[in-house]
PQR file with spaces between the fields and no chain letter, atoms N, CA, C, O and H, PARSE charges and radii, in Angstrom:
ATOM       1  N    UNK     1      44.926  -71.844  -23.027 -0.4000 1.5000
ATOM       2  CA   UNK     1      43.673  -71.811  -23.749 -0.0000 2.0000
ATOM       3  C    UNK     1      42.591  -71.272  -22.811  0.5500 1.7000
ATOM       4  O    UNK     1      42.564  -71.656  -21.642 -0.5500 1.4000
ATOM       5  N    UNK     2      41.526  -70.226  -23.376 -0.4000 1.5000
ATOM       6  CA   UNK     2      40.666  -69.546  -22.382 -0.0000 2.0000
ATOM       7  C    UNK     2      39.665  -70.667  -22.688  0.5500 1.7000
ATOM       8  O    UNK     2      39.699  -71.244  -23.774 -0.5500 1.4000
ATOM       9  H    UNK     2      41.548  -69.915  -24.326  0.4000 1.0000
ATOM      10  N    UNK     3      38.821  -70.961  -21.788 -0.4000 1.5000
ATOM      11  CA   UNK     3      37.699  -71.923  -21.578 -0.0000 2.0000
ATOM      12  C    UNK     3      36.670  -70.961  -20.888  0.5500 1.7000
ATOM      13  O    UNK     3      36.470  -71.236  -19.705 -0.5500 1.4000
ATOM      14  H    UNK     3      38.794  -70.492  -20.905  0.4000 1.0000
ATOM      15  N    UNK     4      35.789  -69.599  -21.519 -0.4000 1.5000
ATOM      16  CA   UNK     4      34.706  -69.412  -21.190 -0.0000 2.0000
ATOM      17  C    UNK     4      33.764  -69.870  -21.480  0.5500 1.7000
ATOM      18  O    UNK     4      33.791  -70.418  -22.582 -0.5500 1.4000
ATOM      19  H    UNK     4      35.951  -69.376  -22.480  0.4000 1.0000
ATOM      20  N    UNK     5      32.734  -69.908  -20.880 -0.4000 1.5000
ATOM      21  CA   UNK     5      31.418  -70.430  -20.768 -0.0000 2.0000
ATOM      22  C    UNK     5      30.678  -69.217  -20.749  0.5500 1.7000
ATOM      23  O    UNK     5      30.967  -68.140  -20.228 -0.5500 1.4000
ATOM      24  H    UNK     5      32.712  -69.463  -19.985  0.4000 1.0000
ATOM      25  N    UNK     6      29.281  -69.697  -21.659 -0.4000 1.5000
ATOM      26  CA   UNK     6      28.587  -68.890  -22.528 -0.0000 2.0000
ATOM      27  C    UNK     6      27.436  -69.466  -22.084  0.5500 1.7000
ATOM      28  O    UNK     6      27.245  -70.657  -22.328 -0.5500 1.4000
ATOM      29  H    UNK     6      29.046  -70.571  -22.083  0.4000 1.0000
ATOM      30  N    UNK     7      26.422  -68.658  -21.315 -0.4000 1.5000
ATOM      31  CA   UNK     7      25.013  -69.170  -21.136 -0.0000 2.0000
ATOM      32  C    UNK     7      24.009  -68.891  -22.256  0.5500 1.7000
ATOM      33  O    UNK     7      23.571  -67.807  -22.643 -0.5500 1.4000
ATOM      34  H    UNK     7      26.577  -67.690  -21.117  0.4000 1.0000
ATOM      35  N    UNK     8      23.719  -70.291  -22.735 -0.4000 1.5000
ATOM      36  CA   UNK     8      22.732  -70.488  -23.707 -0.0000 2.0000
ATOM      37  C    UNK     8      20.881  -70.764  -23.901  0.5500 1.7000
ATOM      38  O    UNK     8      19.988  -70.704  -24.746 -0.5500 1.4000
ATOM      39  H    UNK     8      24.075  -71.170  -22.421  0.4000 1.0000
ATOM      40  N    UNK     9      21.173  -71.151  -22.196 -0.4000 1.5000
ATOM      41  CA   UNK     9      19.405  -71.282  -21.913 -0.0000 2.0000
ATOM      42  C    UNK     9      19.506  -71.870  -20.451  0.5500 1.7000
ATOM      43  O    UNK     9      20.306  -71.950  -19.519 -0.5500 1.4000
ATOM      44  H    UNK     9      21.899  -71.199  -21.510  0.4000 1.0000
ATOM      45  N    UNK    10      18.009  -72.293  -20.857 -0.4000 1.5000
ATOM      46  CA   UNK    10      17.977  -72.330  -18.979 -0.0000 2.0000
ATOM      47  C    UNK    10      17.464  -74.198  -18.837  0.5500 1.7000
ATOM      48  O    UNK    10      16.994  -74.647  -19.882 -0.5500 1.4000
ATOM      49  H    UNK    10      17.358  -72.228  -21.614  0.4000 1.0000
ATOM      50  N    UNK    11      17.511  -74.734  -18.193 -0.4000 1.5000
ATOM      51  CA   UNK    11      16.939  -76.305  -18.460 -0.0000 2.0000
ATOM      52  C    UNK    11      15.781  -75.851  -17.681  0.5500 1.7000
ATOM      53  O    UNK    11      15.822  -74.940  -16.855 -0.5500 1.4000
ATOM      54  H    UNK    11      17.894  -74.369  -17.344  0.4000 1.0000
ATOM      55  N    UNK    12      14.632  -76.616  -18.026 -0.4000 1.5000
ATOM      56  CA   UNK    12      13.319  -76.589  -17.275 -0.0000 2.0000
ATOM      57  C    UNK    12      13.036  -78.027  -16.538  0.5500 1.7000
ATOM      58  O    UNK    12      12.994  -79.066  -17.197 -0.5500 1.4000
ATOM      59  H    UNK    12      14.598  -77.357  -18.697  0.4000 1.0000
ATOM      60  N    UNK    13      12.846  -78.004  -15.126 -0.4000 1.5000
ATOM      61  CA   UNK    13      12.778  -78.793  -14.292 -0.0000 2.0000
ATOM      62  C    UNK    13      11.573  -79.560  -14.771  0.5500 1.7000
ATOM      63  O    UNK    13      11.407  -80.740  -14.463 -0.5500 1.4000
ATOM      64  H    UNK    13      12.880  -77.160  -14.590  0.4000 1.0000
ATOM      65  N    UNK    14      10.933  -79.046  -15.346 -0.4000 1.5000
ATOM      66  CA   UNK    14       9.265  -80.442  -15.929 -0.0000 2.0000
ATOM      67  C    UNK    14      10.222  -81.433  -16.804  0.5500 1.7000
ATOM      68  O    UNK    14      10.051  -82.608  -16.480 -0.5500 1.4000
ATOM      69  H    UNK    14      11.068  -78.087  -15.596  0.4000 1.0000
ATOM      70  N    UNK    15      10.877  -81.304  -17.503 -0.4000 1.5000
ATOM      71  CA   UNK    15      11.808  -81.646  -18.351 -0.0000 2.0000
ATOM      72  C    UNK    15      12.345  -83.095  -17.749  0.5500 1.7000
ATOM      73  O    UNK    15      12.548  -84.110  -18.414 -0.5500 1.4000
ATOM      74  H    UNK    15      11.016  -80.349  -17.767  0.4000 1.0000
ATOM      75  N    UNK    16      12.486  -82.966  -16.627 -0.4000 1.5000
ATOM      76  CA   UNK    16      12.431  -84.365  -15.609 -0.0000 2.0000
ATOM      77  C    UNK    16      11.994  -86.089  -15.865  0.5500 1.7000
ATOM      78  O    UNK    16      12.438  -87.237  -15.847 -0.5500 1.4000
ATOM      79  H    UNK    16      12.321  -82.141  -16.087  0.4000 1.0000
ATOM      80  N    UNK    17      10.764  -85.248  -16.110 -0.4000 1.5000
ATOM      81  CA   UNK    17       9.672  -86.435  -15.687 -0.0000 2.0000
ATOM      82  C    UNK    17       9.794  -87.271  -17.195  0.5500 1.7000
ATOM      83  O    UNK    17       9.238  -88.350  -17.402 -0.5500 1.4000
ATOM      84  H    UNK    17      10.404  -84.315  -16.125  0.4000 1.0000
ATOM      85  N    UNK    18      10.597  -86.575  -18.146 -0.4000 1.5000
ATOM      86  CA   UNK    18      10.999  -87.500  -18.907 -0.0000 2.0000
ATOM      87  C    UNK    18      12.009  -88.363  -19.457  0.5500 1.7000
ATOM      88  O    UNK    18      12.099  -88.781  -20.611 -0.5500 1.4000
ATOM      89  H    UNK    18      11.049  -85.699  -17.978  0.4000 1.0000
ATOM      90  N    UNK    19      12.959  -88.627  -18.199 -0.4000 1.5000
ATOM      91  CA   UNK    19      14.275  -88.580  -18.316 -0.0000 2.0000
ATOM      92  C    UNK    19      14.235  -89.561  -17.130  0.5500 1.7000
ATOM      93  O    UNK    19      13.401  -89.467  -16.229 -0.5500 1.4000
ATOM      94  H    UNK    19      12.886  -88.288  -17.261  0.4000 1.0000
ATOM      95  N    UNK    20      15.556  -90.871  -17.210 -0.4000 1.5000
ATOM      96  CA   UNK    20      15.417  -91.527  -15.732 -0.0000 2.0000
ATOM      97  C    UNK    20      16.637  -90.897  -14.742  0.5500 1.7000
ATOM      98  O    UNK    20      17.350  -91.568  -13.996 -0.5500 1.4000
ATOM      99  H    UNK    20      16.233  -90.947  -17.941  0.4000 1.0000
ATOM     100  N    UNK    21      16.681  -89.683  -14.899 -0.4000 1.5000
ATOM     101  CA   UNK    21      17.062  -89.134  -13.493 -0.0000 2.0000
ATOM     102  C    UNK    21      16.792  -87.614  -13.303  0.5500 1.7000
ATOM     103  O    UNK    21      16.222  -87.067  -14.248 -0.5500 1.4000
ATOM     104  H    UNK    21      16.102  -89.138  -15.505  0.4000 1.0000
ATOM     105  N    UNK    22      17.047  -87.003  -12.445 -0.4000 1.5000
ATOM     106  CA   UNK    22      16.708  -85.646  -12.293 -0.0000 2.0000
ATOM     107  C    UNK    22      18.314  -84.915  -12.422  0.5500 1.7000
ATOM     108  O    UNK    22      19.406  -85.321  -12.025 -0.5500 1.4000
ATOM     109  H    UNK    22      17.510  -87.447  -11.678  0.4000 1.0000
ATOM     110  N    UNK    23      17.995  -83.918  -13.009 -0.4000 1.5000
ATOM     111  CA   UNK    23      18.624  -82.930  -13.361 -0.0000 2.0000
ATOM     112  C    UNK    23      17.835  -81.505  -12.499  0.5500 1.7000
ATOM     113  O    UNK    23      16.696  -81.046  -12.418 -0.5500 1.4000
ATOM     114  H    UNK    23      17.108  -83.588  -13.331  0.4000 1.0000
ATOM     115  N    UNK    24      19.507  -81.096  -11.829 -0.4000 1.5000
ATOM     116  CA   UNK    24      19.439  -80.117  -11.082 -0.0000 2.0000
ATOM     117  C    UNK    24      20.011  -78.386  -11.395  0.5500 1.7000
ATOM     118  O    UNK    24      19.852  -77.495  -10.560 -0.5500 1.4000
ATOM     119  H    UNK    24      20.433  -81.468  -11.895  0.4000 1.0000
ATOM     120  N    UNK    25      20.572  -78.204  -12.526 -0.4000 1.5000
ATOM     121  CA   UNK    25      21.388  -77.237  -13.020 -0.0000 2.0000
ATOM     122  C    UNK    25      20.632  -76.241  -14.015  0.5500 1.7000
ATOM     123  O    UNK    25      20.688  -76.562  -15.203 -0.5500 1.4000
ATOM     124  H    UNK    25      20.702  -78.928  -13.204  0.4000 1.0000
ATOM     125  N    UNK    26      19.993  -75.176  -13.720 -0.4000 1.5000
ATOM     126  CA   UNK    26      19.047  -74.759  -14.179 -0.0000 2.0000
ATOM     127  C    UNK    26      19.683  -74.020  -15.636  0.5500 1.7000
ATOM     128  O    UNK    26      19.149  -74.093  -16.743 -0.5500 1.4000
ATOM     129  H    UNK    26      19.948  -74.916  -12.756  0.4000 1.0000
ATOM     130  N    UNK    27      20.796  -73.392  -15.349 -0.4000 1.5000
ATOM     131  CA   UNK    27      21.603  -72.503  -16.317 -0.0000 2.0000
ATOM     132  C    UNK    27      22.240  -74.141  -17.154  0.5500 1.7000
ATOM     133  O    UNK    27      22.511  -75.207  -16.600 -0.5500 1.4000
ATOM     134  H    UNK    27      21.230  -73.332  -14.450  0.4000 1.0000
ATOM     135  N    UNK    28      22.321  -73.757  -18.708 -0.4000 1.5000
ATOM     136  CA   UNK    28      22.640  -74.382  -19.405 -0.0000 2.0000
ATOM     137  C    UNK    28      24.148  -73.446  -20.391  0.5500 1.7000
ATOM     138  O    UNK    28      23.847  -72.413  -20.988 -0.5500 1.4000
ATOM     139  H    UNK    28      22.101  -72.891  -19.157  0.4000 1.0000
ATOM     140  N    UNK    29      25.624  -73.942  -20.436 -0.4000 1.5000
ATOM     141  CA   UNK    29      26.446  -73.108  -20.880 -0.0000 2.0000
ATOM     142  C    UNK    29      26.745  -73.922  -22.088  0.5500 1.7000
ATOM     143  O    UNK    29      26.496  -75.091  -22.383 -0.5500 1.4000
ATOM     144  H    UNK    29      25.869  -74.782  -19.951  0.4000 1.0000
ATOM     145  N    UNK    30      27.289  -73.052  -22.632 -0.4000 1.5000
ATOM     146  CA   UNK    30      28.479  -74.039  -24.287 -0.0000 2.0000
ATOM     147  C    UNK    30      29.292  -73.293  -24.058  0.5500 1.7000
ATOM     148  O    UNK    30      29.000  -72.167  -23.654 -0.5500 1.4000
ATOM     149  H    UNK    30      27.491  -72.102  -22.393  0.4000 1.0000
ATOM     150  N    UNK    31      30.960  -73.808  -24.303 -0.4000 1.5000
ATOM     151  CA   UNK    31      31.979  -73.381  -24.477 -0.0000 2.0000
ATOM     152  C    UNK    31      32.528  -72.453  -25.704  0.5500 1.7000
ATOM     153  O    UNK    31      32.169  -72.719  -26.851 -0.5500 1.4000
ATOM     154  H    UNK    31      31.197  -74.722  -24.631  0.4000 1.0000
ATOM     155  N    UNK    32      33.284  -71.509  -25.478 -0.4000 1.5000
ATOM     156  CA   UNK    32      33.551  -70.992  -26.236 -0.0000 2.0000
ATOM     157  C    UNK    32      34.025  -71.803  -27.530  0.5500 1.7000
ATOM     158  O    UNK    32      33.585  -71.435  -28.620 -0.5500 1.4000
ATOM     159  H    UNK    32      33.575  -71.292  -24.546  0.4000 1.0000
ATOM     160  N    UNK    33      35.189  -73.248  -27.440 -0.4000 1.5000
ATOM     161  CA   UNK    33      35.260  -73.787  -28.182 -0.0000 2.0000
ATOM     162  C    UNK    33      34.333  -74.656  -28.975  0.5500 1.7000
ATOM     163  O    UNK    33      34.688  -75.698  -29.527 -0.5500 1.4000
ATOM     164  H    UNK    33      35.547  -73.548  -26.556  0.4000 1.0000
ATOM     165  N    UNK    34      32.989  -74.105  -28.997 -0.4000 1.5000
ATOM     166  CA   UNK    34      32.094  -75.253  -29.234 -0.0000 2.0000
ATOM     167  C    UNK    34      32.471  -75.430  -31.001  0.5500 1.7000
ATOM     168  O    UNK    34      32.960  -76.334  -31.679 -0.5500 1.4000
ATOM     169  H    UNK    34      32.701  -73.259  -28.549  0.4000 1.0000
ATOM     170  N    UNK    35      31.927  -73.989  -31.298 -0.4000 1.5000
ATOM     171  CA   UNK    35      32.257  -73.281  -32.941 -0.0000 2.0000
ATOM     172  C    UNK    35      33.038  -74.743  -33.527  0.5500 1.7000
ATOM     173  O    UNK    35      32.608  -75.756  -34.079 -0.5500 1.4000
ATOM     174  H    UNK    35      31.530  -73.255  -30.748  0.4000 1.0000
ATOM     175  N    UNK    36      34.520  -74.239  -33.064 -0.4000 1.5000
ATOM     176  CA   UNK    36      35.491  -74.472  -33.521 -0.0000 2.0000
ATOM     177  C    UNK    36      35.498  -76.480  -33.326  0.5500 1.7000
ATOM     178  O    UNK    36      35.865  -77.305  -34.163 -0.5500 1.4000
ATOM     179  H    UNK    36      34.869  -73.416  -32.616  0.4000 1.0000
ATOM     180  N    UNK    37      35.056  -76.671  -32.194 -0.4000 1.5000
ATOM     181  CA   UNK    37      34.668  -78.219  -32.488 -0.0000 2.0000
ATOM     182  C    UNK    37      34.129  -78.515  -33.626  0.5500 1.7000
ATOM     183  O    UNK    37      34.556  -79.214  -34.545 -0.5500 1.4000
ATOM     184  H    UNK    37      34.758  -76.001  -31.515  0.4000 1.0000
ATOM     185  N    UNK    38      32.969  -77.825  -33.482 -0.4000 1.5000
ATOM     186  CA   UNK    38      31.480  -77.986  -34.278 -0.0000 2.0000
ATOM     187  C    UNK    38      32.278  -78.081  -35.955  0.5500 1.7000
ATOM     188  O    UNK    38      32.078  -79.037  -36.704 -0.5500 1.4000
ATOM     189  H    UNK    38      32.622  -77.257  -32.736  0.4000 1.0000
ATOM     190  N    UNK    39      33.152  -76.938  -36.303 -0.4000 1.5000
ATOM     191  CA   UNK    39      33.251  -77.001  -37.915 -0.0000 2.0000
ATOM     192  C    UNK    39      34.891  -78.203  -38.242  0.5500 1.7000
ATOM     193  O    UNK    39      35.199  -78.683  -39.333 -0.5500 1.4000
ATOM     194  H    UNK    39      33.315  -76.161  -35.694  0.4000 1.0000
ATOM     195  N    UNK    40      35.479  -78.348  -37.200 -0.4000 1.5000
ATOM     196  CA   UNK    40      36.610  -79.869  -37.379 -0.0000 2.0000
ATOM     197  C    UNK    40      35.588  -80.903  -37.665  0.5500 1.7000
ATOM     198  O    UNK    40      35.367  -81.521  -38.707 -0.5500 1.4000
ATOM     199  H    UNK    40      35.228  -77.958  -36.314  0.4000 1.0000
ATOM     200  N    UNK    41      34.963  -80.956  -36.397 -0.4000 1.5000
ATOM     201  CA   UNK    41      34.543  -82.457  -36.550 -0.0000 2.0000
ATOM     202  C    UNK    41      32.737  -82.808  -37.099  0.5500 1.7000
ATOM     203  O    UNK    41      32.306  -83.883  -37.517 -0.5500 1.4000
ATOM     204  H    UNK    41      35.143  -80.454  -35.551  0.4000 1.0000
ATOM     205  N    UNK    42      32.115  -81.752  -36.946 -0.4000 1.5000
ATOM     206  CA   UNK    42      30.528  -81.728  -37.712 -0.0000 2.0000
ATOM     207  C    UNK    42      30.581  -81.126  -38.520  0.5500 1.7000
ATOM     208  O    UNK    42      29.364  -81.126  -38.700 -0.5500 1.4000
ATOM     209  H    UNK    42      32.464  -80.879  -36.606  0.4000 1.0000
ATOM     210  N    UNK    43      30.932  -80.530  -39.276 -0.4000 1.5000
ATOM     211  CA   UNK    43      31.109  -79.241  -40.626 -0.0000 2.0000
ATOM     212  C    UNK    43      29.649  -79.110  -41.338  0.5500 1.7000
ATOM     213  O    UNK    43      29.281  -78.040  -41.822 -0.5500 1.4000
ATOM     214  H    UNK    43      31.921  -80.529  -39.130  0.4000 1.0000
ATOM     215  N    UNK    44      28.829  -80.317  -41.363 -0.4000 1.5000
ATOM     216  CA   UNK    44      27.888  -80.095  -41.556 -0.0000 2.0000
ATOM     217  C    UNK    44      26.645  -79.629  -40.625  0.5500 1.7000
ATOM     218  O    UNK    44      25.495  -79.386  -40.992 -0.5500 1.4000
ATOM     219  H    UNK    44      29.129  -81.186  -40.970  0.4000 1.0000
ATOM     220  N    UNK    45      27.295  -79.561  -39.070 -0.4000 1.5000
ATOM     221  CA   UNK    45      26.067  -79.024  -38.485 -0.0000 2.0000
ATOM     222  C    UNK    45      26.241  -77.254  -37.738  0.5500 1.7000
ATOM     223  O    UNK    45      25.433  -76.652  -37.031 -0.5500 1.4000
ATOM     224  H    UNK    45      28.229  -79.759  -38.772  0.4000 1.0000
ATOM     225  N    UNK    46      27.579  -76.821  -38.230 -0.4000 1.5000
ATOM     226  CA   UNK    46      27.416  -75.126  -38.413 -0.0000 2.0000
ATOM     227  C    UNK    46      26.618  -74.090  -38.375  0.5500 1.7000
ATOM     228  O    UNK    46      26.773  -73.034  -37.762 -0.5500 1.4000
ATOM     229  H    UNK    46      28.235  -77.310  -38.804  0.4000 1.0000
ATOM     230  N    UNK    47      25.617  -74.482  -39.163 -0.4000 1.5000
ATOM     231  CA   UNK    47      24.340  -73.843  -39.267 -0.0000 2.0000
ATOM     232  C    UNK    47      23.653  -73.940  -38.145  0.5500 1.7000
ATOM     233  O    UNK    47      22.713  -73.184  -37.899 -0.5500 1.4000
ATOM     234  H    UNK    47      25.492  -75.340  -39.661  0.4000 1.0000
ATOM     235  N    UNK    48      24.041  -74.862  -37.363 -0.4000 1.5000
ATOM     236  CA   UNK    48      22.791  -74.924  -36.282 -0.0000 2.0000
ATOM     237  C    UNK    48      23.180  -74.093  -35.398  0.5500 1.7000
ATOM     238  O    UNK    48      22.226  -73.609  -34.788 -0.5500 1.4000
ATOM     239  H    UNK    48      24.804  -75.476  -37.563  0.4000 1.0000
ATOM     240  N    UNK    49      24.800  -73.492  -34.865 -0.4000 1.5000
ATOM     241  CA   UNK    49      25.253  -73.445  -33.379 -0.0000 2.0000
ATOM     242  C    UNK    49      24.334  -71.908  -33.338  0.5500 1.7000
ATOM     243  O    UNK    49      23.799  -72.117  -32.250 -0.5500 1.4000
ATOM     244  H    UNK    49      25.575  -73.885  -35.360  0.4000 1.0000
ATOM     245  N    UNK    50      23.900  -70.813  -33.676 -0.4000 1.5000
ATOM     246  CA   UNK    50      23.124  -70.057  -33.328 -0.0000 2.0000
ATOM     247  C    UNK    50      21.699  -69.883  -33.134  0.5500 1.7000
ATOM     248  O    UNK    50      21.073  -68.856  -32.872 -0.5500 1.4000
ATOM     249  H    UNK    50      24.334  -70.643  -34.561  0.4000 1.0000
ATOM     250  N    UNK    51      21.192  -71.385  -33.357 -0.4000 1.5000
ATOM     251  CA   UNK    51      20.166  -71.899  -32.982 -0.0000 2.0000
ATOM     252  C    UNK    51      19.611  -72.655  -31.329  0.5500 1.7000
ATOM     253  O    UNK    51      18.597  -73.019  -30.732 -0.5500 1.4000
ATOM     254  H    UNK    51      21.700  -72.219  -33.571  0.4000 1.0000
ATOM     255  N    UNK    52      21.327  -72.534  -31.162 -0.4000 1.5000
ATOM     256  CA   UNK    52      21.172  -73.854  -29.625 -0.0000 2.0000
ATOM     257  C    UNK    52      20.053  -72.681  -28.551  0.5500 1.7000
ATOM     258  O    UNK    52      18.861  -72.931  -28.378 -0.5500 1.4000
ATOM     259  H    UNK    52      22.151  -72.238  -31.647  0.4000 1.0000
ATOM     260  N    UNK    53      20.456  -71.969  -28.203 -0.4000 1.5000
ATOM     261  CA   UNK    53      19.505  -71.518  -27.618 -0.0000 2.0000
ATOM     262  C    UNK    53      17.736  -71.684  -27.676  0.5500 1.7000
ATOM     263  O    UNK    53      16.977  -72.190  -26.849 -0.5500 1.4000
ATOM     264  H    UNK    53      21.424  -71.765  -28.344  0.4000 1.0000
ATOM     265  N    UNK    54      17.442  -71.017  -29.050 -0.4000 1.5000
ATOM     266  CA   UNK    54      15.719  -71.528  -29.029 -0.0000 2.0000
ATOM     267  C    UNK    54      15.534  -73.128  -29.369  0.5500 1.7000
ATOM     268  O    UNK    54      14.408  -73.587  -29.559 -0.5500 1.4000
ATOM     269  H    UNK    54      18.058  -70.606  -29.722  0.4000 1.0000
ATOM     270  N    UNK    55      16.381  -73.711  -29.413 -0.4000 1.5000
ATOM     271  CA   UNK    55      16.275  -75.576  -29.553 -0.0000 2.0000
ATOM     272  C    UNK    55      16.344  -75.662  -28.396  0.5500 1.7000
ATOM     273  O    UNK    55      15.509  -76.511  -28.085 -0.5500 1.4000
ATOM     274  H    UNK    55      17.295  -73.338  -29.259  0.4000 1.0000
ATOM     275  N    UNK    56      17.201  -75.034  -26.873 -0.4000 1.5000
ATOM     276  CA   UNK    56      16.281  -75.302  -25.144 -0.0000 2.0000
ATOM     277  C    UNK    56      16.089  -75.257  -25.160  0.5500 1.7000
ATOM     278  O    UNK    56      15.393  -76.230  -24.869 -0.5500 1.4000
ATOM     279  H    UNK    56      17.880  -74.344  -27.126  0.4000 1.0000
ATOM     280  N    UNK    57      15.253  -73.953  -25.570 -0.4000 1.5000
ATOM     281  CA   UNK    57      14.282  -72.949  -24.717 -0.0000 2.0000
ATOM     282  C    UNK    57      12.605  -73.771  -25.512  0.5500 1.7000
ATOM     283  O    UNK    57      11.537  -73.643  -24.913 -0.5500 1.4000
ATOM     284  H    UNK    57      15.818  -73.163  -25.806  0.4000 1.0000
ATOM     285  N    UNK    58      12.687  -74.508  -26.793 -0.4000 1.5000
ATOM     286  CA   UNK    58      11.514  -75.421  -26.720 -0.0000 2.0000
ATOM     287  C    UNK    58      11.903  -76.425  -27.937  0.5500 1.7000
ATOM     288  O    UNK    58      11.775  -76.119  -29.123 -0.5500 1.4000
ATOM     289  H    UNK    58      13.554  -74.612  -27.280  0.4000 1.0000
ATOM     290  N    UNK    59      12.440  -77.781  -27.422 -0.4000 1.5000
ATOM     291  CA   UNK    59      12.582  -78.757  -27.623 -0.0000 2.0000
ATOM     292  C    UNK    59      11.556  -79.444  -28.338  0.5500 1.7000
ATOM     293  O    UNK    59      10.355  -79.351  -28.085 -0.5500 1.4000
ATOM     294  H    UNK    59      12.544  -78.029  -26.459  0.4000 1.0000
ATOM     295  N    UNK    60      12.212  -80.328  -29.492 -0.4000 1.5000
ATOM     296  CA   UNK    60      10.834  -80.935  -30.073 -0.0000 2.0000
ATOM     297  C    UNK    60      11.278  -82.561  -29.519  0.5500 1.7000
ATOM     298  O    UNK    60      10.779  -83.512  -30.120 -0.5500 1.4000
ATOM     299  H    UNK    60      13.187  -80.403  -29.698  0.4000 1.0000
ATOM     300  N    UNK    61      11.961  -82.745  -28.684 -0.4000 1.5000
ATOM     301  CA   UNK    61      12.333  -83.833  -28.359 -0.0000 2.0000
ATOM     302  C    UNK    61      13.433  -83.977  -26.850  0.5500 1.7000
ATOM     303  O    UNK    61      14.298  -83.205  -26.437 -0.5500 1.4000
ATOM     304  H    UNK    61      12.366  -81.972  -28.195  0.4000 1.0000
ATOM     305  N    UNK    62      13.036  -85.040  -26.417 -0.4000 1.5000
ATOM     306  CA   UNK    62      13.465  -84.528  -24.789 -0.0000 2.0000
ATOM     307  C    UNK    62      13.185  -86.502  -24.536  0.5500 1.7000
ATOM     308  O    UNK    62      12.136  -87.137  -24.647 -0.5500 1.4000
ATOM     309  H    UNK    62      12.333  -85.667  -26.753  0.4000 1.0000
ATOM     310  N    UNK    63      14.352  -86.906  -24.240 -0.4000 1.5000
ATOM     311  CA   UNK    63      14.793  -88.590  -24.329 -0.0000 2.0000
ATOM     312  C    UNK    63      16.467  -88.358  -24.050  0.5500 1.7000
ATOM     313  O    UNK    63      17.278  -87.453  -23.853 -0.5500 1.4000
ATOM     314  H    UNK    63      15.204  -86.390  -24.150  0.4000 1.0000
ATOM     315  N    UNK    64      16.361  -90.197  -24.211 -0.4000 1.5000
ATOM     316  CA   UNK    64      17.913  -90.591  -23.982 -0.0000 2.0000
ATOM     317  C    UNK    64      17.920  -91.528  -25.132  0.5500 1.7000
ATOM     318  O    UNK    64      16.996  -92.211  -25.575 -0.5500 1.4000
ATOM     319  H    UNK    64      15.702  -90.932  -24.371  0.4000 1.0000
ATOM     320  N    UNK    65      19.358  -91.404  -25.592 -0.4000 1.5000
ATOM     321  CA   UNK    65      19.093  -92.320  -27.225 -0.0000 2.0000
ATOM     322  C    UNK    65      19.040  -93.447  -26.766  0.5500 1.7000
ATOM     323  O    UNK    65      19.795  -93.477  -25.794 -0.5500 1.4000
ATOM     324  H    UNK    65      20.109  -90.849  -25.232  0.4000 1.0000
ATOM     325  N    UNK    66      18.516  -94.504  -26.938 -0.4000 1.5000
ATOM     326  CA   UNK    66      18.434  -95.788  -26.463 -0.0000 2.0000
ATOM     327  C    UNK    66      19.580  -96.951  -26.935  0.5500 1.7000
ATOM     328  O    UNK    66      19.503  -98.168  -26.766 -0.5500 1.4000
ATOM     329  H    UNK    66      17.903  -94.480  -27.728  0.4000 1.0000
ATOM     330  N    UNK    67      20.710  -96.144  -27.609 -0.4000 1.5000
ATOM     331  CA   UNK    67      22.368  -96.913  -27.837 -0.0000 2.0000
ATOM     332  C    UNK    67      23.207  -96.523  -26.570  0.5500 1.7000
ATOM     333  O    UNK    67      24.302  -97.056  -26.390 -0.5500 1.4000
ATOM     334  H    UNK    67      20.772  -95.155  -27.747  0.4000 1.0000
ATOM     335  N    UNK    68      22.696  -95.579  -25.673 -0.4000 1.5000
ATOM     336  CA   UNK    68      24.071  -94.779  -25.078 -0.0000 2.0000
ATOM     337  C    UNK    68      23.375  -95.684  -23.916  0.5500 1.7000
ATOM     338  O    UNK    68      22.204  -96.059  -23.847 -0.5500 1.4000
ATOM     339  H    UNK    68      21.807  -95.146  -25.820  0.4000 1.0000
ATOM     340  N    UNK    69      24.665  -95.962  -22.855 -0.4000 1.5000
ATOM     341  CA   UNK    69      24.160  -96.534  -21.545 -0.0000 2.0000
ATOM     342  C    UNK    69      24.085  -95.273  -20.482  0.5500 1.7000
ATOM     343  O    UNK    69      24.583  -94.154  -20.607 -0.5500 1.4000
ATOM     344  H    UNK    69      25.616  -95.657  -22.910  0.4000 1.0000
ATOM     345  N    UNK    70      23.352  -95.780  -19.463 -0.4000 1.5000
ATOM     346  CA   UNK    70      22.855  -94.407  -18.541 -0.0000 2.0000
ATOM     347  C    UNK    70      23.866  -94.735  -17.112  0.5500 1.7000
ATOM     348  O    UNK    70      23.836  -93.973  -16.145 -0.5500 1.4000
ATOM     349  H    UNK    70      22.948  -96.689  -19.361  0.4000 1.0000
């Protein structure tokens, strides 16, 4: 199975100060298999995967869900 990686945006280091740790990885990738995840197991969120890019590049939301542990 090929596993390329596809650069989708860039993370912005201000992006930080809202988050309890720092993030160092400026390039942001998705896998080629994302698609194919995306329509097995989300089928309803398809529509979005050519969106991921301008959803980095300006976020209307930038958190940690407060169910997931850190």
């Amino acid at each position: 199975m090929d596993n390329q990686l596809i650069a989708v945006g860039f993370y912005k280091e201000s992006f930080n100060s809202y988050l309890p740790y720092e993030i160092k990885f400026p390039t942001i990738y998705q896998s080629e298999g994302l698609k194919k995840h995306i329509q097995k197991r989300h089928p309803d969120c398809v529509q979005y995967i050519g969106l991921i890019p301008p959803i980095i590049a300006s976020p209307d939301y930038i958190g940690v869900n407060p169910n997931e542990k850190i």
